[in-house]
Each structure stands twice: as structure tokens, then as C-alpha cells.
VOGU-3710 file (C-alpha; in Angstrom, 3 decimals, decimal comma):
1> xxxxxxxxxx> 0,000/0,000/0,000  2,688/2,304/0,916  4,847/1,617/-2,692  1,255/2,681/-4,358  0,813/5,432/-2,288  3,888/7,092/-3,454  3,507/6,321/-6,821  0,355/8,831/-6,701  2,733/11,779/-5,594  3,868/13,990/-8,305
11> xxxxxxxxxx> 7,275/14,090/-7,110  8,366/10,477/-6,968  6,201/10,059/-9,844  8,430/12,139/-12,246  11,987/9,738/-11,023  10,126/6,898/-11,327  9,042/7,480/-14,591  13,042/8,092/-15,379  13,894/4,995/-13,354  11,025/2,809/-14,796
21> xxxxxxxxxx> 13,126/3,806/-18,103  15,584/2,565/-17,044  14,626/-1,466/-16,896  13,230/-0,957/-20,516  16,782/0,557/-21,883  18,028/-2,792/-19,544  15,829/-5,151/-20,873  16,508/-3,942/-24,589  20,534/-3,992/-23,522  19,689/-7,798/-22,559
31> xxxxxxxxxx> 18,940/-8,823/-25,816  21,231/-7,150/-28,071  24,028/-8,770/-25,516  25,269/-9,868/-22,364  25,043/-7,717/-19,304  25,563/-7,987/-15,240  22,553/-8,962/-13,966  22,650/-7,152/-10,078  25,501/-6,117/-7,945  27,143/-9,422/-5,987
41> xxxxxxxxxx> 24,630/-9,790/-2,669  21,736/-7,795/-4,353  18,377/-8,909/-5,342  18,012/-11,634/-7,590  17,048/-10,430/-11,110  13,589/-9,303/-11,873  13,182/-11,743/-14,866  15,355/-14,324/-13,253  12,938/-17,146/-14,932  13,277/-15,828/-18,715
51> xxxxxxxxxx> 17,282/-15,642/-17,414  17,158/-19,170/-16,780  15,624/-20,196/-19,895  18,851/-18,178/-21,980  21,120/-19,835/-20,054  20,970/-23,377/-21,735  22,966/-22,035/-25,034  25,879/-21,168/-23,045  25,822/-24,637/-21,606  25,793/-26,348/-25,091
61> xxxxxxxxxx> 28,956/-26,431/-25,958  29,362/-28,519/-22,611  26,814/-31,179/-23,604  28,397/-31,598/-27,211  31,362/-32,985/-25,481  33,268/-34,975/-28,707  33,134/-39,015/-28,107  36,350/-40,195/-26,714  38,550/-42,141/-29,244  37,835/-46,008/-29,248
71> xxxxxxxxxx> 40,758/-47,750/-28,203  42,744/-50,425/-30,726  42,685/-52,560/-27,644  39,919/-52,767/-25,020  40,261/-55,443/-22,060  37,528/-56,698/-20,820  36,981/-58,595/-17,232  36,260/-62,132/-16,597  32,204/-62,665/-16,858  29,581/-65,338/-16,294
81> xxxxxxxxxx> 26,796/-64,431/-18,693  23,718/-66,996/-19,620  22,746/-68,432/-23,261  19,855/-66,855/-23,981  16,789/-68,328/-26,246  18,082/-66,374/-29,211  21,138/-67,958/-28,882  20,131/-71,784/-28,374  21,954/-74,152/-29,971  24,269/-71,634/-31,269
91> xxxxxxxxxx> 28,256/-72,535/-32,396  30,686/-71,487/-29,687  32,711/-69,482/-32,055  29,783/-67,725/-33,345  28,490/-66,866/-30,043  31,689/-65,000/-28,762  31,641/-63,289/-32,454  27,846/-62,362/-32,255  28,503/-61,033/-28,412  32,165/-59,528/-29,129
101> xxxxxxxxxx> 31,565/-58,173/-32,704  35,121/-56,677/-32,998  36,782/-60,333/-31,644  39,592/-61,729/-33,888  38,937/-65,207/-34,989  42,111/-65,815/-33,908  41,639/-65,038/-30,032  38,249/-66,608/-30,138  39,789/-69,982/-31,101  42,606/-69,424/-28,593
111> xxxxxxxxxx> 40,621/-68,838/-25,827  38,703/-71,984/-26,666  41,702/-73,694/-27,246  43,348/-72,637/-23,982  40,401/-73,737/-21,990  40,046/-70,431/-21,137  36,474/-70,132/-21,765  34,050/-72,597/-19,865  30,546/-73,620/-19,735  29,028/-75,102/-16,624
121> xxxxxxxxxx> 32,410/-75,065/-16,021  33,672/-77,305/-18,755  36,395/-76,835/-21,654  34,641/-77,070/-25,253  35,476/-77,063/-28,681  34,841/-73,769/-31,034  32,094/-75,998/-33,021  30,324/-77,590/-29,591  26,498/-75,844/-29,550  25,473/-74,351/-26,704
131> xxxxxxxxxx> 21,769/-74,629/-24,849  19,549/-71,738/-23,890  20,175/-71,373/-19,637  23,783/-72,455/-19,839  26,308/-70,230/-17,564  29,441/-69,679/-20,373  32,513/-68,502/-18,371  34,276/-65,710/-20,597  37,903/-64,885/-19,795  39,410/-61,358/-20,082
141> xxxxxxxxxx> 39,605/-60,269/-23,726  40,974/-58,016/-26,306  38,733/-56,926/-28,780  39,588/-55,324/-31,704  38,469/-51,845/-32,678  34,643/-52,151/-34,184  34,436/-51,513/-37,647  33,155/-47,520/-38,093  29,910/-47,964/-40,378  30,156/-44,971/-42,109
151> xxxxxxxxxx> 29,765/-43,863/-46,127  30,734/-46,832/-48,299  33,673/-46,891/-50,537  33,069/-47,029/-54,365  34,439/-50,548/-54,243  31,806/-51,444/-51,609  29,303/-49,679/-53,114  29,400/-51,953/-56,504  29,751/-54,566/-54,157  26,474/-53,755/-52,627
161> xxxxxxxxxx> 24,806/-53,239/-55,654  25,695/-56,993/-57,250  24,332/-58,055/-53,903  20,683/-56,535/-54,546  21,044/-57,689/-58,159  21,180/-61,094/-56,991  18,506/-60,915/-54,417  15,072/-62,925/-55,075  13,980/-62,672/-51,442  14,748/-59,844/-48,341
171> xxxxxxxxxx> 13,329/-59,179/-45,370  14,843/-58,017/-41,871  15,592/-61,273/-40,964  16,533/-63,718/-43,988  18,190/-62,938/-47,384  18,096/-65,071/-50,158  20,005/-65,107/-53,217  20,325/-66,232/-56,878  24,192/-66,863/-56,347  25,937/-67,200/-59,801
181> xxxxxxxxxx> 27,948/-69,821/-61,339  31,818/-69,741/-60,341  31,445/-67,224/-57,612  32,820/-68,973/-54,180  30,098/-68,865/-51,148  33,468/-69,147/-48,811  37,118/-68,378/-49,165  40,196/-70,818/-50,314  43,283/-71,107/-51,423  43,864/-68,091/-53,698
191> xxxxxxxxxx> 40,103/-67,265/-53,311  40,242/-63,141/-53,050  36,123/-62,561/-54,035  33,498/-65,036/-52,444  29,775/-64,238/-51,016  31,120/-64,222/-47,376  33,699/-61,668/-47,851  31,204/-59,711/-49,908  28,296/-59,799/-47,449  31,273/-57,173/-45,085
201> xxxxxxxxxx> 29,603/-54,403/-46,832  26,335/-55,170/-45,168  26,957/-55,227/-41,451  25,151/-53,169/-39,483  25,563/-50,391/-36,666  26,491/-52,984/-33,944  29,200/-53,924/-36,938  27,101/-57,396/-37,211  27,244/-59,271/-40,626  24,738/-61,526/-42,512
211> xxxxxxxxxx> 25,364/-64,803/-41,917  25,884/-68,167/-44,178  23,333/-70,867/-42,837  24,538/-73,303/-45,775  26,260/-73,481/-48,872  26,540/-74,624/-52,480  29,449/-75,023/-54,691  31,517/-72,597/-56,132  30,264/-73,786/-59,575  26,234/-74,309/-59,079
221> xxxxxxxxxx> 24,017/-71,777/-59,182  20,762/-70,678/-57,222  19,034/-70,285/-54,066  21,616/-69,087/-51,310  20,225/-68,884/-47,796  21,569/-66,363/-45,488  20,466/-64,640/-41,879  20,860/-61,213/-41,390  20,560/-61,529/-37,644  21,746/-63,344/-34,664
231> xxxxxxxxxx> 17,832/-64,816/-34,332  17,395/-65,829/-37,601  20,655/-67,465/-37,858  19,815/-69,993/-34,902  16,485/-70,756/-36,037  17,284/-71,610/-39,988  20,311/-73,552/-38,898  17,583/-75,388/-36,639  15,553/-75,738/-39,446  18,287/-77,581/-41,622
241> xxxxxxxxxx> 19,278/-79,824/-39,056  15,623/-81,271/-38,545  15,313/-81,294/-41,898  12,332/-78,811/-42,444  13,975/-77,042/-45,373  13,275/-78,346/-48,331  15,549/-77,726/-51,503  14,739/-79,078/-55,173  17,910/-78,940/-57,807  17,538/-78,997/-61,347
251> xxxxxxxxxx> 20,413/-80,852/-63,234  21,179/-82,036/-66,970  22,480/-85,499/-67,343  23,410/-87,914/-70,370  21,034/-91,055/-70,696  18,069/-91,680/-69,445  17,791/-92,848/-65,852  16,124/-96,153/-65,032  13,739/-96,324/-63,256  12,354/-92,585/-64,078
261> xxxxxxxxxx> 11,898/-91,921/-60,597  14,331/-93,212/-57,426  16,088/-92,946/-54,433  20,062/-92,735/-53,375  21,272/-94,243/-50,491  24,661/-94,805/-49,505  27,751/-93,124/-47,442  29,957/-90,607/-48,691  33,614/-90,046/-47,606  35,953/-87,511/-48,558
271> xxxxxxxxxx> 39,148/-88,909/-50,369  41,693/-86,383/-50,689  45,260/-85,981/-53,264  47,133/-83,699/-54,099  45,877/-82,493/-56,681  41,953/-82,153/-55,812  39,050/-83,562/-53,758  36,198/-85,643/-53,995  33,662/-87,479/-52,420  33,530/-91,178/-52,729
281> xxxxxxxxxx> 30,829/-93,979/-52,232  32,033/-95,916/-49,034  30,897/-98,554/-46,306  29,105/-98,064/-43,685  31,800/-97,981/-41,220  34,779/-96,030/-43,527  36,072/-93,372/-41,379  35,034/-90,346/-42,037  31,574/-92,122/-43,792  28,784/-90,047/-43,892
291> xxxxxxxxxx> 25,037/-91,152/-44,766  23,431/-89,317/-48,131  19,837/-90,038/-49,414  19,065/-88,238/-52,530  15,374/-88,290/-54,556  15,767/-87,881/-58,454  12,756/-87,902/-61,155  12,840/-87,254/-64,749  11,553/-84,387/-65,834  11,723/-83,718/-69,738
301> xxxxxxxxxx> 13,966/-85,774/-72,179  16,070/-84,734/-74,951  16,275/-87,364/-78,133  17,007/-90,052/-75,854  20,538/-88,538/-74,964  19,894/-85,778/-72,337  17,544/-85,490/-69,488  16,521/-83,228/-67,249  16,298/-84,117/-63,792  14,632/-83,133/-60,990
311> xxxxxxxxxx> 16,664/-83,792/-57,218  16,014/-83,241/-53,737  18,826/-84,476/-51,085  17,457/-85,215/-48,084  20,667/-84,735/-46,216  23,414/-82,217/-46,763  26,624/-83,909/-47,509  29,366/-81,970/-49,415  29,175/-82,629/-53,484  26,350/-85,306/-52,775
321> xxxxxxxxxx> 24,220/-84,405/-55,598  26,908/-84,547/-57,944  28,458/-87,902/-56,440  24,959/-89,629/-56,429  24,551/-89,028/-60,119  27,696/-90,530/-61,255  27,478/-93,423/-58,585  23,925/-94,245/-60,638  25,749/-94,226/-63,866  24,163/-90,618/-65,172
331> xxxxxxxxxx> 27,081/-87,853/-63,799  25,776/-84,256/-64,844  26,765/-82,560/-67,622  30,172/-80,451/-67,390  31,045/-81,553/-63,510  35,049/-81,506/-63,767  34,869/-83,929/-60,834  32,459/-86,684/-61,753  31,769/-86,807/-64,860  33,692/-89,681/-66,010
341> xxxxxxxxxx> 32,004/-91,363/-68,609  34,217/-92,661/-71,470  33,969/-91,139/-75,361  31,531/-88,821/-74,487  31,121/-85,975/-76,605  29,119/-82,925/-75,416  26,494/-82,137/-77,661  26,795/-78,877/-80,216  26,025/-75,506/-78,323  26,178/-76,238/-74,783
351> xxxxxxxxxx> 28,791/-75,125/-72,993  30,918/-77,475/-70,951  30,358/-75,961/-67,407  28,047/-77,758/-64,647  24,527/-77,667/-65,090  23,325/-78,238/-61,750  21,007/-75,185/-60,244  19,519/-74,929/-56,531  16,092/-74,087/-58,312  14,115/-73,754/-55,317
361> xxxxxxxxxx> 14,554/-73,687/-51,200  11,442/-73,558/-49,090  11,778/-73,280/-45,262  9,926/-71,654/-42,009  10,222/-68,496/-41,690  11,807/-67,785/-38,094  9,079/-65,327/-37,168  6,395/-67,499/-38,736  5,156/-68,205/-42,413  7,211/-69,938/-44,471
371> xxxxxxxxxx> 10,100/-68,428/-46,960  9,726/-69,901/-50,838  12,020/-69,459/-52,827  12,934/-69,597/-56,613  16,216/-69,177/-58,515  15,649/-68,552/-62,629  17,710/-71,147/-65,071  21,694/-69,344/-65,145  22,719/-68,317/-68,403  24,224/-71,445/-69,564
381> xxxxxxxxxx> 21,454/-73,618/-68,586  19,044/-71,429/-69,755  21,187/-71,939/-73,579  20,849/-75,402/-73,448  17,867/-75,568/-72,317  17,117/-73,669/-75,388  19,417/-75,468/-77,622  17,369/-78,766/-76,846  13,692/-77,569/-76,504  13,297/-77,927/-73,254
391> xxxxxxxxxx> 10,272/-76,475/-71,358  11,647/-74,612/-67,940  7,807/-74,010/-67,343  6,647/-77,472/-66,736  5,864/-78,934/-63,638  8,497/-80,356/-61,167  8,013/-84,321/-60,374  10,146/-83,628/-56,838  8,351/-80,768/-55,470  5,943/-83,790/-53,998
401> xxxx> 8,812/-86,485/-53,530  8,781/-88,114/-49,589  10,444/-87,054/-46,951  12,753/-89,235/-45,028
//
């Protein structure tokens, strides 16, 4: 009451009309620039709220503090840690590299090796699978510096680009691809471009990588399964191993096969020399003898001399397809390996490379559904398919063939 009182007398009225100038002039002086709020023990200031709400732009350059370096060379302690569901039944190797993305392959075999790394307080091998609840001791590590994913090379960037041209089926879990005829799926001797080292270019902001969940040889062509995360990899590998996937190969072969529809059964080993490698029809008993059960059905004939087959292996054995049809008299057309019939001269036009294709894989789906896939005739085939008359249209015998 007083402060209004005073305000009503002339006097006063006239210096605080010059002082209430002043806080305007202030105010005005506040926003074209900095300026000493009060004298040190005075009031606070007036607007001490709007104040507050300037006051985060000087403190900016404190929250955009730059990300300290990444060390080449990070230790970590030792650690108990459980397998989770995701990870049931998962490689050894591939669970260290899926939970330590920037681990060598190197250390993660030594540590293995060493004994260093335990579950339920057991040594392991690198390839022993591991079950959901397990307790996996991991020693003290060095990992190396993650992989920055940043703008892609030009190199990588064609790289990427043949990798969409080949792909007939992509989701967030599961690539396929239509993998061409004499590019590798894994490295070798000498072996500088394969689908492995390609899929680098596709790992992701936790510097994970797509995944190979099986294979097919360097020189067939088709339907290439592959898991683009941790999740999907442990589920399709699942799948293969209980035999839900399904795959269905189309092959050219001289003769005609009797009868026109049959099944292969007998073990495979591996007989190495020095010069090359092949699988051979053993005992059961050989060392090293694996089982192999192959279906085959004739599709389409051509003049009595080729035929077009239909296959679907029931297991996964390495060149089985290809050793089955020789060990049945009827080795397909332009295998280097097999192919070992006498005075046999390949017809005019087709081109003496191996007409086998991985026409078609259908699986579950790791999330539900099921993934069906289909890989067109390669170039080659497609010629002699051409050359011969044959129908790539018609319908597939296999598709309905039993399961074992």
C-alpha cells in the first residue's frame, strides 16, 4: 500500500518514470548482448525465470562434449553371462563373435583352445552348440576396434549393388540369393572374391554381418540362404538340421535314368590328393563315412541322350548331388569332378560348365510363415535348355517327392 501510495505523488512520480526507463533501456541492452545482472549480494534479477531459460545455449557447448577415441585394444573382465533363447543351440565361435563383434577369430579360437572359456564349467570345442540357460565362463579379452559404419567406398558400393542384383527374397531377418555360377560362397586357397567376404559391406551399426546358414558349390548356381541376424541365424540352422527345409535342384544329365523316378542311399567319404578332392561312395563304417539319401525324377527328355532331372537331397553332404549321379551311372553334364564317362562328346552348343542349379529352397520363416524361394535357369542352362527344346515351365516331379 505504501509503494502505491507514493507512486500517486507527483514528485516520486516524475523519477520513477526516469527509473522505470531505465529497466526498458536494460531489458533492450539484454537482448542485443550480455550484461551484469545485479551487484554481488543484491536482489536476484527481476526476470530471473526468462534468465534461466537463456542460459541453456551457453551450456551447449558442454553437452556436445566430442566421443572419446575407441581404443585399438579394449580389455575386458572375466564374466559369467547366460545363453539366452536367441542364442540356443548356437556354435561357440559364433556366439563369442555375435557377443564380441570386434573379436579376432584368432583369439576366439585361442581362448577356446586354452580352456580359457568354460561352460558349466567345462572346456569345449569352437564348433560344440550351446543350450539356452547355460552359464558360459568368458575370460578377459581383447577386442579389436569395431568396424566404423560410415559412407561406403566405391568398391563397396558396386559390391552392394551386385548383392541386390542377386537378391530374389529380403526381409529383416533372412536374405536369399540367386548366387551365380563360379562365384565362391566361402574363401580358399587363392580365393580373393566369395559371397562371405562380400556380405562385409552389409553389417550393421552394432558392426554385425549376414550370416551363411549353408552353402553350395563354387560352380552351381541358385538359391543361397543367409540370416541377417543373430535370431534368424539360430532358427534356420535349426531348421536344416531337422530337416524342415526343403531344396529341389535342377540338373542335366546324359542317358536316361532307369527307373524314371528313385532314391540314393549310400555313405559318402571324402578322399583327398594332391591335386583335388572328392567325395567317394564308401561302407558303412569307412572313417570319415557319412550317410546321403538323394530323390531324383525325370523331368523332360532330350532325343534319348539328355535329361533333365529333378533332385532333392534329403541330407546335406558336401558334393552329394553330384556324387549320387555318377554313382547311378548318369554324372551331370560339365562336372570336372564326376563326370567320367568314357567317349563322351558334349552335344553342339552347350557349354561345358556344370549344369546343376539350386532351383528352389522352401523353409519356415523364423518369425512365422514360411520363406519360398525360386532361382531362374543361369545363363548357360538357360542356352541349353534352349538349344534342346526344353520347357523350364513345366511342372516339377520332386516338389511332392517323400520325406525321409
Amino acid at each position: 500500500m505504501s509503494r502505491r501510495i507514493k507512486r500517486m505523488n507527483p514528485k516520486p512520480r516524475s523519477r520513477d518514470e526516469r527509473e522505470d526507463s531505465r529497466p526498458h533501456q536494460a531489458r533492450g541492452a539484454k537482448k542485443a548482448g550480455p550484461r551484469p545482472s545485479s551487484k554481488p549480494g543484491g536482489k536476484p534479477p527481476r526476470f530471473a525465470g526468462e534468465r534461466a531459460e537463456r542460459r541453456p545455449p551457453k551450456a551447449e557447448p558442454e553437452r556436445a562434449v566430442p566421443a572419446k577415441p575407441v581404443e585399438p585394444l579394449l580389455p575386458t573382465k572375466v564374466q559369467t553371462v547366460k545363453v539366452t533363447a536367441d542364442e540356443n543351440n548356437m556354435r561357440v565361435d559364433r556366439f563369442l563373435e555375435a557377443r564380441f563383434p570386434g573379436l579376432s577369430f584368432s583369439h576366439i579360437q585361442r581362448v577356446v583352445r586354452k580352456g580359457e572359456l568354460r561352460v558349466d564349467g567345462k572346456r569345449v570345442d569352437s564348433k560344440d552348440r550351446l543350450e539356452e540357460g547355460q552359464s558360459v565362463r568368458i575370460p578377459p579379452l581383447k577386442l579389436d576396434a569395431p568396424k566404423v559404419v560410415g559412407e561406403l567406398s566405391e568398391a563397396a558400393q558396386k559390391t552392394l549393388k551386385a548383392l541386390k542384383e542377386m537378391t530374389i527374397f529380403e526381409d529383416d531377418d533372412v536374405l536369399v540369393l540367386n548366387k551365380p555360377a563360379g562365384l565362391a560362397v566361402q574363401g580358399g586357397s587363392g580365393m580373393t572374391r566369395h559371397i562371405d567376404q562380400m556380405l562385409e559391406v552389409m553389417r550393421d551399426a552394432k558392426g554385425q554381418k549376414p550370416r551363411l546358414v549353408h552353402r553350395i558349390d563354387r560352380e552351381t548356381s541358385g538359391c543361397l540362404l543367409i540370416a541377417k541376424t543373430r535370431f534368424a541365424a539360430s532358427h534356420l540352422t535349426g531348421a536344416f538340421r531337422s530337416r524342415s527345409a526343403r531344396k529341389t535342384y535342377w540338373a542335366l544329365v546324359p542317358g536316361l535314368p532307369k527307373p524314371k523316378q528313385g532314391r540314393i542311399s549310400t555313405f559318402l567319404a571324402k578322399e583327398e590328393s594332391e591335386d583335388d578332392t572328392i567325395m567317394r561312395v564308401a561302407q558303412h563304417g569307412d572313417e570319415g563315412a557319412s550317410h546321403a539319401v538323394t530323390y531324383y525324377a525325370m523331368v523332360e527328355t532330350a532325343g534319348n541322350k539328355l535329361t533333365w532331372v529333378s533332385l532333392k537331397p534329403v541330407t546335406g553332404r558336401t558334393h552329394q548331388l553330384r556324387a549320387h549321379m555318377a554313382h547311378i551311372g548318369h554324372p551331370i553334364v560339365g562336372d570336372p569332378k564326376y563326370f567320367n564317362i568314357e567317349n563322351w562328346q558334349l552335344p553342339g552348343g552347350l557349354q561345358n560348365r556344370l549344369h546343376l542349379l539350386a532351383r528352389r529352397i522352401v523353409i519356415p520363416h523364423p518369425r512365422g510363415g514360411v520363406i519360398d524361394a525360386t532361382a531362374p535357369l543361369p545363363p548357360h542352362m538357360q542356352q541349353s535348355w534352349n538349344l534342346l527344346g526344353l520347357d523350364a515351365s513345366r511342372f516339377d516331379p520332386i516338389e511332392n517327392a517323400p520325406e525321409e
